[in-house]
N, C-alpha and C positions, 0 to 999 in steps of 0.2 A: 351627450357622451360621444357621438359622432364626430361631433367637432373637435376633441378634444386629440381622438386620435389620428384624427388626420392632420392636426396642426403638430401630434408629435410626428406623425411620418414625413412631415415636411420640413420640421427641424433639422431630424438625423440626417434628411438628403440632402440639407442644403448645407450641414456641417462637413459633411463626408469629404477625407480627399480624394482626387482624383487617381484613380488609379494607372499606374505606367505600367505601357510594354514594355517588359524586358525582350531584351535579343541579345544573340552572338555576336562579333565584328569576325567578320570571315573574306579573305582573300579571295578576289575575282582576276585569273591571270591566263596568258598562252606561256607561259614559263612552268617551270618545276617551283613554282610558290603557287601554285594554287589550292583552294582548301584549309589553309590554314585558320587556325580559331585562335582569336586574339587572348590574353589574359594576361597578366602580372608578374613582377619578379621585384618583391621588397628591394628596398636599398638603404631606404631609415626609416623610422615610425610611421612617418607623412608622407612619403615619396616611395613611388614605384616606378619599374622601368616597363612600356608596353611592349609585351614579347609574345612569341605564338608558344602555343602546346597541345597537346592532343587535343578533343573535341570534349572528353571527361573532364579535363582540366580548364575548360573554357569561362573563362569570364563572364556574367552578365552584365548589361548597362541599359541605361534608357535615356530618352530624350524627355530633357527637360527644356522647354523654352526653348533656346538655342545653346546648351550647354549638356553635352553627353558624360551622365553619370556612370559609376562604376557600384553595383549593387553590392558593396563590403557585405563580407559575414558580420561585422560589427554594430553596422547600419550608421559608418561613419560617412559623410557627405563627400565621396574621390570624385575627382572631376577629369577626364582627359585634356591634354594640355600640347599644345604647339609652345616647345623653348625658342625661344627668337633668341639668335646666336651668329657668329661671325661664320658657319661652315654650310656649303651649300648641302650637307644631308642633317638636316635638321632631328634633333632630339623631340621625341612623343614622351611623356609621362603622365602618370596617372599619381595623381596628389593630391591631399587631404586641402593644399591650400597654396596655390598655381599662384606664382607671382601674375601673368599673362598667359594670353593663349587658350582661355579654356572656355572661349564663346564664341559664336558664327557661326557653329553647325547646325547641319540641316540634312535632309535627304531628298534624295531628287526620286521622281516618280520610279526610276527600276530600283531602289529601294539602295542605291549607292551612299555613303556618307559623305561630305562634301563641307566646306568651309570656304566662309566668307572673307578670312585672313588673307590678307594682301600679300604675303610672303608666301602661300601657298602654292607650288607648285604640283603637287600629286604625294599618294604615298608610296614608299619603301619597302621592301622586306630586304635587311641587311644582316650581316653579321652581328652579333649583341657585343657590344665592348665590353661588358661587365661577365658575360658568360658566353662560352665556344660553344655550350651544350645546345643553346638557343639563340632562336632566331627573332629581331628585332623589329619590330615599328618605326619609322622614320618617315620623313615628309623631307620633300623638293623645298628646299628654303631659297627661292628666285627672288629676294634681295641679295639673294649673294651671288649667284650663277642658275642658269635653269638648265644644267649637264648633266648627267646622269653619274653619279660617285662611283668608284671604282665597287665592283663587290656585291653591289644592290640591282633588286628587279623592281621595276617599277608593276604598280599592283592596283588592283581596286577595291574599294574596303567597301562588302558588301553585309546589311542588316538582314538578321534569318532570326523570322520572331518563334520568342519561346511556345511551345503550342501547350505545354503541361507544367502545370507549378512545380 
């Protein structure tokens, strides 16, 4: 009988999936963008734009592999995403299904988020072209220039794990 249920407790553990930290994506800056908590701003069913908002209204995500998810209320699979585009401030979005862009990440020991994208220059807090009310995620796209865009602070997008479900 012993055996029986130790080979089921060995089932269930070795069915079980792994469980992800969620965290916030929160700006690390000497500017007036610091603090800021990342999260969402629809745009069509599958596509979001990444924008800050209060700390209430903040986003969860986790690291998958090298690919940083977006924890939907839906439990549909967003992924953040670098758009590779003609303008050195590059577009961030959070989509159900990223043409490119939505692989490389990683975090480096002070717990900063970082990518392996070639085009990667740093990231952004800039004005949101889709909304005045809010402020936007962007990345340094240095295939195209490594300058600093009119408008924008260059920032560090730092991981602050969730401590309470």
């Amino acid at each position: 009988m012993k055996f029986f249920s130790r080979f089921a407790l060995l089932a269930t553990t070795a069915t079980a999936a792994p469980v992800q930290r969620l965290f916030n994506l929160v700006t690390a800056s000497n500017n007036s963008h610091n603090g800021l908590y990342l999260s969402t701003q629809p745009t069509s069913p599958l596509n979001s734009n990444a924008v800050f908002r209060d700390p209430a209204n903040a986003g969860l995500f986790y690291l998958d592999n090298d690919t940083v998810r977006f924890e939907a209320q839906n439990g549909s699979p967003w992924d953040l995403a670098l758009v590779s585009g003609s303008n050195v401030k590059g577009s961030v979005v959070v989509s159900v299904a990223p043409s490119s862009g939505s692989s490389g990440f990683g975090l480096t020991n002070g717990g900063a988020l970082t990518t392996t994208n070639n085009a990667f220059g740093g990231w952004l807090v800039c004005e949101n072209q889709s909304s005045a009310s809010l402020l936007g995620l962007y990345y340094v796209n240095k295939s195209v220039d490594s300058g600093l865009p009119d408008g924008c602070d260059e920032v560090q997008l730092d991981v602050k794990f969730r401590t309470s479900p």
